[in-house]
C-alpha positions as CSV (number, residue, x, y, z in Angstrom):
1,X,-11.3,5.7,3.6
2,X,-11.2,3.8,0.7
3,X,-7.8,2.6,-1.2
4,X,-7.7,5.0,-4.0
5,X,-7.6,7.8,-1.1
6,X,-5.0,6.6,0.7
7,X,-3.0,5.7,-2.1
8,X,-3.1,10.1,-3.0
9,X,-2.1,10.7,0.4
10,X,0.5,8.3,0.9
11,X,3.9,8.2,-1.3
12,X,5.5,5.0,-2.2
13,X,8.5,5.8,-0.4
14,X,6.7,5.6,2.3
15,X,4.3,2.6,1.7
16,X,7.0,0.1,0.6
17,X,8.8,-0.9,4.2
18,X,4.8,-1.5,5.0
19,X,3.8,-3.9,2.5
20,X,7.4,-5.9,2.6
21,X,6.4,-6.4,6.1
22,X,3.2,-8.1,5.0
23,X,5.3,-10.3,2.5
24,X,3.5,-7.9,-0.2
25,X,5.6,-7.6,-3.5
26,X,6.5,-4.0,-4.4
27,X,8.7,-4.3,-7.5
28,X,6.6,-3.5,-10.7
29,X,3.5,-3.1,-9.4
30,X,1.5,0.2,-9.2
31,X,1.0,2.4,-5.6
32,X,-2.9,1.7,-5.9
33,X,-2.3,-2.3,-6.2
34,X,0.2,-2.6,-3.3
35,X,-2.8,-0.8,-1.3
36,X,-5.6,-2.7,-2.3
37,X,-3.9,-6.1,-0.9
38,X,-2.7,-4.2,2.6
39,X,-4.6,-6.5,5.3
40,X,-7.9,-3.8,6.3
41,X,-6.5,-2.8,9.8
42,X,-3.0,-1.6,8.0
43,X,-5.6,0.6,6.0
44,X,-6.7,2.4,8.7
């Protein structure tokens, strides 16, 4: 699954505690980026 399809399926509510956890900035930055830098077995 590629990162533009997870980014549709998954809301930014959501995908925020995830990428903080990966010391992954979320302020200002669009739901698409913050998924493209998610390490690949987050993805999944």
């Amino acid at each position: 699954m590629g990162p533009e399809e997870i980014a549709k399926k998954v809301t930014l509510k959501d995908l925020r505690p995830i990428a903080k956890e990966h010391g992954i900035k979320t302020s200002c930055v669009k739901k698409i980026d913050i998924v493209r830098q998610l390490p690949e077995e987050v993805r999944e």
